[in-house]
C-alpha positions in Angstrom: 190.6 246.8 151.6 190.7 246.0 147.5 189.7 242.9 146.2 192.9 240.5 145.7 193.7 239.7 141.9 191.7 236.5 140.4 192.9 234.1 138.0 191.3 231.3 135.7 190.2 228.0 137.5 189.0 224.9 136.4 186.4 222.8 139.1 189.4 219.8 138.5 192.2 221.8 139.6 189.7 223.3 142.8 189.3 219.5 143.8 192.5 218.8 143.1 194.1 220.9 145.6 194.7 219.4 149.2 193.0 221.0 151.6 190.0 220.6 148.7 190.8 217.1 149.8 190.7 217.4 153.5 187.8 219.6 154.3 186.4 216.8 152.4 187.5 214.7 154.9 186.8 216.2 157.9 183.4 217.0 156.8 182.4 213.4 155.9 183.7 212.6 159.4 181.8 215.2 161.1 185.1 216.9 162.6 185.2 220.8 163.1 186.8 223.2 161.7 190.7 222.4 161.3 192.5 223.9 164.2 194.9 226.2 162.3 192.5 227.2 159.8 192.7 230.6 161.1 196.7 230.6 160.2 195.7 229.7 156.3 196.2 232.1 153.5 193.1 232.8 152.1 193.7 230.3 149.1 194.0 227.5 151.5 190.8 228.4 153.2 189.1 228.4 150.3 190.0 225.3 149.1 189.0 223.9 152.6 185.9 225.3 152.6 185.0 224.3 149.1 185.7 220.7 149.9 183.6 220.7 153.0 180.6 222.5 151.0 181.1 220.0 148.3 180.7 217.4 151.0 178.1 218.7 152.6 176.0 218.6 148.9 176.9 215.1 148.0 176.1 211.9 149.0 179.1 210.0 151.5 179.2 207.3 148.1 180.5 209.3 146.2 184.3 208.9 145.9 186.6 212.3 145.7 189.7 210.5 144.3 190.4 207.6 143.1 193.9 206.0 142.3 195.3 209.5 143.7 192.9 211.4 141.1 189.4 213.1 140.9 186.8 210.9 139.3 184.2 212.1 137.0 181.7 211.5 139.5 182.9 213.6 141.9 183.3 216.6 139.3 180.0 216.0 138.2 178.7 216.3 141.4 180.6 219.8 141.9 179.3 220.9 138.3 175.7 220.1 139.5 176.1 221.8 143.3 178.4 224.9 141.9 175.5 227.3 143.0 176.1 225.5 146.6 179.5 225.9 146.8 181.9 229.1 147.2 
């Protein structure tokens, strides 16, 4: 199987996106794994599992989003974990 194509990223558009958002969520809950996650493109997965990693490495206080965006804080945080997340 080749490797699919890559393109340029930055962390804010990784957090942005909104199953960044909800593996968040489900994380800091303590939920499983989302029930369809199997039925994802491999994007979306990523995303999820980025956002759970990221939750898993940063204290529950620390705010994602606020006013519908992603604070400084919370990129901070990713800049500092990277090596912890995918």
């Amino acid at each position: 199987m080749a490797q699919v194509p890559t393109v340029p990223t930055t962390i804010r558009q990784i957090m942005s996106h909104r199953l960044f958002e909800i593996g968040v969520r489900d994380a800091r809950a303590g939920r499983p794994f989302a029930r369809n996650y199997d039925r994802w493109d491999g994007d979306e997965q990523w995303a999820y599992d980025r956002g759970r990693q990221w939750a898993a490495a940063v204290p529950k206080s620390v705010p994602l989003k606020r006013d519908g965006r992603v604070t400084r804080e919370a990129e901070a945080w990713y800049t500092r974990c990277r090596d912890d997340i995918l």
